[in-house]
N, C-alpha and C positions, 0 to 999 in steps of 0.2 A: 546515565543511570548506573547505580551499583553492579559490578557484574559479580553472578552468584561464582562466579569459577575464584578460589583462593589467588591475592599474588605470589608471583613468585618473586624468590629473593634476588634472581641476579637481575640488576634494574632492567639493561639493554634484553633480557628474555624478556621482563615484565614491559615493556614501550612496545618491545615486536609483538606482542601478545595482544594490546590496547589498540592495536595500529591496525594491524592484520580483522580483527572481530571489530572496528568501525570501518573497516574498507568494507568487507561484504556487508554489513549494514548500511551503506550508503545504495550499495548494489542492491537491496532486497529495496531499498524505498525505491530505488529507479522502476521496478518492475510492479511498484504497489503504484505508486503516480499513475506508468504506462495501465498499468487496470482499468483506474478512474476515467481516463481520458477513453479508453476502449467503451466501458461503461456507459459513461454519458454520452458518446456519439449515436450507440446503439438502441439507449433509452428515448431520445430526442427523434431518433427515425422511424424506432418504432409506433412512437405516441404516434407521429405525423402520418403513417399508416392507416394507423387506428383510426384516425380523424378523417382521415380521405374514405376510411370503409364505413365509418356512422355518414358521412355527408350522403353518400352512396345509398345507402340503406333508406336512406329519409326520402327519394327521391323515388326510390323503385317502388314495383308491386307487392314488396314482400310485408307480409302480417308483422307490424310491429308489438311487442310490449307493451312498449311504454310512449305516450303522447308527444303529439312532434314538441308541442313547448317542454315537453323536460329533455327531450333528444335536442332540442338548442341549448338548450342550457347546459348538458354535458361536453357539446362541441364547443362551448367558451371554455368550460374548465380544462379539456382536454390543450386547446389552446395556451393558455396560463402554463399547463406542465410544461407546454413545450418550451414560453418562453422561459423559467424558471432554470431547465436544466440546459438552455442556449448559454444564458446566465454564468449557470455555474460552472460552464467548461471553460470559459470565457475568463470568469476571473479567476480559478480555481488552475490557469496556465500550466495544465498537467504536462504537456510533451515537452515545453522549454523546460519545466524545475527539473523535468523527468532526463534530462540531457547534462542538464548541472550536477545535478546529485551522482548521476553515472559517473564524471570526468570526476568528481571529489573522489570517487571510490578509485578511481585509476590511480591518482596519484597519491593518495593515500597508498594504493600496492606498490609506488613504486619506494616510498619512503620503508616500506617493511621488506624491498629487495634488499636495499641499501644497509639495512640495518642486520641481516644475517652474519657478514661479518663478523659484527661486533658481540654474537651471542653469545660466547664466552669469554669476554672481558668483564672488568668489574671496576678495574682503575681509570679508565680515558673520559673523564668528567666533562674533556672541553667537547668531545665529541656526540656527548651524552646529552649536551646541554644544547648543543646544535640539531641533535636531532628534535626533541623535545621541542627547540622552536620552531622547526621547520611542519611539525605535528597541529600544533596550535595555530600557525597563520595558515594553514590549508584547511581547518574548523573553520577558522574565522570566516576564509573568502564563503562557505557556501552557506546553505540552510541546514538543519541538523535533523537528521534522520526521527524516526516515532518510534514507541516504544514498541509496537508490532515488528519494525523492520530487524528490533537489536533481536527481539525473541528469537526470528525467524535465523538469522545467522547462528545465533547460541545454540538454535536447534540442530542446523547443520553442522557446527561443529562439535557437537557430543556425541550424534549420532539418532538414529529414532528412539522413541519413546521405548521400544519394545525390545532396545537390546540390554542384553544380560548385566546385572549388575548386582548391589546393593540395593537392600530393599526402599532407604532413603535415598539412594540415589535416585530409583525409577520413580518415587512419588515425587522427587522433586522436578524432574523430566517433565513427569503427565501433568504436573501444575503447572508448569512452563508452556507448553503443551497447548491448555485450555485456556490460557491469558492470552496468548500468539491468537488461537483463533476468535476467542471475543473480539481483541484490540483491532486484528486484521478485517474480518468479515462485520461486525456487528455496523460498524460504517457506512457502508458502502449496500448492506441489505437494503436500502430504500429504493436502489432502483429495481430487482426483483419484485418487491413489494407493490411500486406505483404498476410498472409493468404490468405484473398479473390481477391486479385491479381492473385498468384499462380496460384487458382483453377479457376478465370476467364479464363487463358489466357489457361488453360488445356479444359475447357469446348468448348474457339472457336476455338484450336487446331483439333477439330474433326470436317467432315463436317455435 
């Protein structure tokens, strides 16, 4: 994606600049992956929870709500969720990309050691051109980072929303800001949401 920060003119600053802001964006997707994976283990154990406490419930003395035929019918649905988000951790291989995308990021930092050196030069084109390749077959080998993970790195390198600046500057910040946390969280809200469903519909399950 376009990065809001101007280039700069001397190329080898403007590569360590591209190189450095997709390292720690490889790094924010490693840690957005490890979430989903954290997420879905949690979501999956707690449905299974939930489901072992309705089976429980249907069997004891306790005053139900709601009729045992809709309480089996919840305990399929509850089942379904579970195989659903078994499913999605499954093929959605969070901890292996999540391990990939990390080691992209390392080497990616190591290309933006390498290239300190050469921050103010302007003439060594062959070494310019070597870096430059060595930038692109290290894209290539992995998968490429989400537009939440570049936010998130942009944001740590400008700094918070809230420090001093230009009045364009901060509203461009806060819009940056509120896009990171749509792209990052709005995703990933469904397992909150089935969650607190579940355990709603087990809380008025009782009277």
């Amino acid at each position: 994606m376009e990065s809001p920060v101007p280039e700069l003119q001397n190329k080898f600053s403007e590569l360590h600049r591209r190189v450095s802001m997709t390292s720690k964006a490889r790094y924010c997707a490693s840690r957005r992956l490890q979430f989903h994976k954290m997420m879905s283990q949690w979501t999956v154990t707690l449905i299974a929870v939930g489901l072992i406490a309705v089976s429980v419930l249907a069997i004891s003395p306790v005053t139900l709500r709601f009729s045992l035929p809709y309480v089996a019918v919840m305990q399929i649905i509850f089942s379904v969720l579970i195989l659903a988000y078994t499913l999605l951790l499954s093929l959605g291989d969070y901890s292996a990309r999540a391990v990939k995308i990390h080691r992209c990021g390392m080497e990616l930092g190591k290309i933006a050691r390498e290239l300190k050196p050469y921050l103010e030069k302007q003439d060594d084109q062959g070494a310019y051109e070597k870096f430059v390749e060595k930038y692109y077959e290290c894209l290539e080998k992995y998968e490429n980072h989400e537009t939440c993970d570049y936010f998130e790195a942009f944001l740590a390198e400008q700094g918070s929303v809230g420090e001093t600046g230009n009045a364009e500057g901060l509203v461009a910040k806060f819009w940056t800001y509120v896009q990171y946390l749509w792209s990052r969280y709005v995703p990933t809200a469904h397992y909150v949401i089935v969650l607190g469903l579940v355990y709603l519909w087990i809380f008025l399950l009782v009277k």
